[in-house]
C-alpha positions as CSV (number, residue, x, y, z in Angstrom):
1,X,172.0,98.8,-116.0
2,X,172.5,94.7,-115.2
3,X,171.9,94.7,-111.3
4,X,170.3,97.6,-110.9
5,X,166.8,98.9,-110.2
6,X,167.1,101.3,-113.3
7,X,164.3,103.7,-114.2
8,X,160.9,102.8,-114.5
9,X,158.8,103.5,-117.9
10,X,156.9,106.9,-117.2
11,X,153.4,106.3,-116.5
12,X,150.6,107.4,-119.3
13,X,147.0,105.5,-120.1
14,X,148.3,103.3,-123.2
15,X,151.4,102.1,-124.3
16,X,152.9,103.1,-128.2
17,X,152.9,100.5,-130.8
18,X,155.5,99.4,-132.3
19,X,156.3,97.5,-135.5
20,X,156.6,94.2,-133.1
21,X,153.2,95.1,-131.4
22,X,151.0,96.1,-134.3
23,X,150.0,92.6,-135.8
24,X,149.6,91.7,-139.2
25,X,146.3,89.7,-139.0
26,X,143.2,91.1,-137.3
27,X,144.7,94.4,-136.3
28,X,141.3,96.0,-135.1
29,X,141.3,93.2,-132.2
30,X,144.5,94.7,-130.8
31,X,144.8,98.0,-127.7
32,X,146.9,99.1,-126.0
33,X,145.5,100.2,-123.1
34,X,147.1,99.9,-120.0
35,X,144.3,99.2,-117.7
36,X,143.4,96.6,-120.5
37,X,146.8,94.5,-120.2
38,X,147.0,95.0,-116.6
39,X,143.8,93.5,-116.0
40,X,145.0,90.9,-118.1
41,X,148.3,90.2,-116.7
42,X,146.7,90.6,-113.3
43,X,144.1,87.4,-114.1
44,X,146.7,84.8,-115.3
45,X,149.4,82.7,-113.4
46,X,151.6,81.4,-116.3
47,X,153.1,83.1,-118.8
48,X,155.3,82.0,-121.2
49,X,159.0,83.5,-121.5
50,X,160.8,83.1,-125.1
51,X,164.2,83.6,-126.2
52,X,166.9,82.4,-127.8
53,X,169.6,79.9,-127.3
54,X,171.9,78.3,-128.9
55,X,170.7,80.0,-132.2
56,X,167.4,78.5,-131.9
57,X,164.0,79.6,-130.0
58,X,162.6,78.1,-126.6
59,X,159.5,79.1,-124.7
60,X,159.1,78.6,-120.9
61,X,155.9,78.2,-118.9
62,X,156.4,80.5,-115.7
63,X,155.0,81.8,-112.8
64,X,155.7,85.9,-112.9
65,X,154.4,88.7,-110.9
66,X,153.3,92.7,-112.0
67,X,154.5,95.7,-110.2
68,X,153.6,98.7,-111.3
69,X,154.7,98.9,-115.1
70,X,157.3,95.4,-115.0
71,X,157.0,92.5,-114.6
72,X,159.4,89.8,-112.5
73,X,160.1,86.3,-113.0
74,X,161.9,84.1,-110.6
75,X,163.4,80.3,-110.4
76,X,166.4,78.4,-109.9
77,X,170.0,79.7,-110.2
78,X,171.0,77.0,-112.5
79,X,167.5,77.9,-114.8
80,X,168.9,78.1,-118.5
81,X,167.2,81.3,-119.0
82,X,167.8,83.4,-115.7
83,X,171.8,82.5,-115.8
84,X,171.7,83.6,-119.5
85,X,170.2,87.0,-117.9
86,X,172.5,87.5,-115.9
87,X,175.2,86.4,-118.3
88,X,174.0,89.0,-120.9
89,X,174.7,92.3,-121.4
90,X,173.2,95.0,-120.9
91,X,170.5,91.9,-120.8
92,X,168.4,89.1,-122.7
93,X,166.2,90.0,-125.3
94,X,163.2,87.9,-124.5
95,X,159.3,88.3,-125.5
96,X,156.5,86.8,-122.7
97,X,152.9,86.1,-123.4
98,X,149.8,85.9,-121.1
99,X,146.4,84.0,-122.4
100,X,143.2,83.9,-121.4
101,X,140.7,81.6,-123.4
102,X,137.1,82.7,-122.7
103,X,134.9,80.6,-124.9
104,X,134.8,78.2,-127.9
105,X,133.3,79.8,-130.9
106,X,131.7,77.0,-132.8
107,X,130.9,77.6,-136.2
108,X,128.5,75.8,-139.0
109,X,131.7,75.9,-141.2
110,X,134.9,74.1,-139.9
111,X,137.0,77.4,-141.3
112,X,135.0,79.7,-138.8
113,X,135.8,77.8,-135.6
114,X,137.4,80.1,-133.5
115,X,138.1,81.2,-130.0
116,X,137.0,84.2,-127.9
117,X,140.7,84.9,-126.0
118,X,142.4,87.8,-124.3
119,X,146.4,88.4,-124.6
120,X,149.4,90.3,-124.0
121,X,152.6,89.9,-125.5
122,X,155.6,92.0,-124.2
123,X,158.8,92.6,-126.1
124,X,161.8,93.6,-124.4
125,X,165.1,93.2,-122.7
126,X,165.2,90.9,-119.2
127,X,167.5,92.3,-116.4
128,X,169.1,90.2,-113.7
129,X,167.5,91.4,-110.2
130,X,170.0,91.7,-107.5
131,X,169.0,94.9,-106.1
132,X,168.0,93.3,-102.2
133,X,165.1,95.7,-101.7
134,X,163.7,95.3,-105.0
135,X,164.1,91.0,-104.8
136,X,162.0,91.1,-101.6
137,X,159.2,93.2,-103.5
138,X,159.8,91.2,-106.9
139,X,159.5,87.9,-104.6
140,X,156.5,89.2,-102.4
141,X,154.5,90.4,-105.7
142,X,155.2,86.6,-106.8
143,X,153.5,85.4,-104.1
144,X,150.4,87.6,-103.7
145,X,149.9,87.5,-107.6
146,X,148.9,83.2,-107.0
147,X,147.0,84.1,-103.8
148,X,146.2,87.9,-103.1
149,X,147.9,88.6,-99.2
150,X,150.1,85.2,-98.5
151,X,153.1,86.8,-99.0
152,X,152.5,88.3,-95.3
153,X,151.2,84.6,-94.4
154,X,154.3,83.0,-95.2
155,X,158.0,82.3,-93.8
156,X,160.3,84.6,-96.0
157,X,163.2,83.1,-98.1
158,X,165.6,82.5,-95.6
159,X,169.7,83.3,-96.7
160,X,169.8,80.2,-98.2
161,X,166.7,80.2,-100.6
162,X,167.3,83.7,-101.7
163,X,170.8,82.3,-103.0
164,X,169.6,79.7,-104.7
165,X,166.9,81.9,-106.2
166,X,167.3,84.4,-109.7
167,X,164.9,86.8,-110.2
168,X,164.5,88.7,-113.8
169,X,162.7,92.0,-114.6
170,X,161.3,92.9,-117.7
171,X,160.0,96.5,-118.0
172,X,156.2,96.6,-119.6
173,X,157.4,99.3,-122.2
174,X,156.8,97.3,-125.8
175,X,153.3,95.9,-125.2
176,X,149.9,95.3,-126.6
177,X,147.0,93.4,-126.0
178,X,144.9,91.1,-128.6
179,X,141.1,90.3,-128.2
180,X,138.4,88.4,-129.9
181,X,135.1,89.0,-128.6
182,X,131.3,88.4,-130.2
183,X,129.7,85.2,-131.5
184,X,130.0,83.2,-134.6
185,X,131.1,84.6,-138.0
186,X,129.7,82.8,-140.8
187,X,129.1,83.2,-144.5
188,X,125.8,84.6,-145.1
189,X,124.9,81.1,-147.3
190,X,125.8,78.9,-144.7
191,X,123.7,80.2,-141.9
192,X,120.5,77.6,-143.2
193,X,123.0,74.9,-142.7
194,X,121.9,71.9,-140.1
195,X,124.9,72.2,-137.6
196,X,124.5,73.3,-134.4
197,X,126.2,76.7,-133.7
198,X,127.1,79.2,-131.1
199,X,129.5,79.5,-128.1
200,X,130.5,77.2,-125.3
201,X,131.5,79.5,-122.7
202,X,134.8,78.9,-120.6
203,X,134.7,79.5,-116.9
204,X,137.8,79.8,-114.5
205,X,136.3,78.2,-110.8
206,X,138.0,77.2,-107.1
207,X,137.6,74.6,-104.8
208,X,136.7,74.2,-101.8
209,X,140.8,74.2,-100.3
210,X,142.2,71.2,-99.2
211,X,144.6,71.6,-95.7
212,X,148.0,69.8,-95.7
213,X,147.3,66.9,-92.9
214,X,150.1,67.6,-91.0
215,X,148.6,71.1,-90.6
216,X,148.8,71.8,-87.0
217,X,145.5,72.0,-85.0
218,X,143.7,74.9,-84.6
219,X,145.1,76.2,-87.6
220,X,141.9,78.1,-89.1
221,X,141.6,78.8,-93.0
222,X,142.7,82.5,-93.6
223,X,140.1,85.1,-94.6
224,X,142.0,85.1,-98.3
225,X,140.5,82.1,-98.9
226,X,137.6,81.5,-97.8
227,X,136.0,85.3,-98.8
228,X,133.2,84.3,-101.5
């Protein structure tokens, strides 16, 4: 299966637990709902990638792209993870996490701080990409997952970049979705308490962009950003 496109997870609306999806604390905050962890996947830019080397665990922060039911990951060649991908066979058991954190939850008890947050983790097996038609789309979804249409306003890899570039593929198939949502949760006897309590709400913003100053003139700022 290493190299190749493979078969894509047939579609349905939610995804089956699993013992590695179902957690073990707060279980009512977790769904499976597709359009639910694709919206969430869809908001982010970083994920981070874990596996193991060496015997012991390591966690990436990455860039990664959605494509229907997978999701790709690119970098170097010489990245410790994506040669171990395509060193592995059939592939590299890895997990990858998305997280969203929508608002403090500030409680009158220290035990009752919390967060209001969104995630996904995926579980599954990481493939080595080398399919050419499937790198361009995996590397064009890269791109217009950061910025929404730059892939088309943008130089392609040349021969040269693609070589030096590994992508990785990691089928959504093992996945659920984890939410806390509402306001503060504190013991009934506490409420009367002179602390200030509620929620700070977190708010994702842009800008105003900032051109490269050896941008060549007449160069106008692209409908993609500057919409809203």
């Amino acid at each position: 299966m290493q190299g190749t496109t493979g078969t894509p997870p047939q579609p349905t609306d939610t995804y089956q637990p699993t013992d590695r999806t179902v957690p073990t604390r707060a279980p009512d905050r977790a769904s499976y709902d597709k359009e639910l962890v694709h919206a969430i996947l869809d908001e982010g830019y970083v994920c981070h990638l874990g596996f193991v080397r060496d015997g012991a665990p390591v966690v990436l922060p990455t860039l990664y792209g959605r494509v229907g039911e997978r999701l790709y990951v690119h970098g170097s060649t010489g990245s410790r993870p994506l040669r171990m991908t395509g060193a592995a066979d059939p592939g590299l058991p890895v997990c990858l996490t998305v997280t969203h954190v929508d608002a403090l939850v500030l409680a009158r008890s220290a035990f009752h701080h919390s967060i209001n947050y969104r995630s996904v983790v995926v579980h599954g097996t990481a493939y080595e990409v080398t399919d050419p038609e499937e790198r361009r789309t995996a590397l064009d979804a890269l791109i217009d997952h950061v910025v929404p249409g730059r892939s088309r306003d943008s130089r392609p890899a040349n021969k040269k970049e693609l070589a030096a570039t590994a992508v990785i593929r990691l089928d959504l198939d093992e996945v659920s979705a984890k939410l806390r949502t509402g306001g503060v949760n504190d013991e009934s006897e506490d409420v009367a308490l002179p602390h200030w309590a509620g929620l700070v709400p977190l708010r994702k913003g842009y800008a105003a962009p900032v051109a490269d100053p050896a941008l060549a003139p007449g160069t106008a700022l692209p409908d993609y950003l500057s919409a809203g």
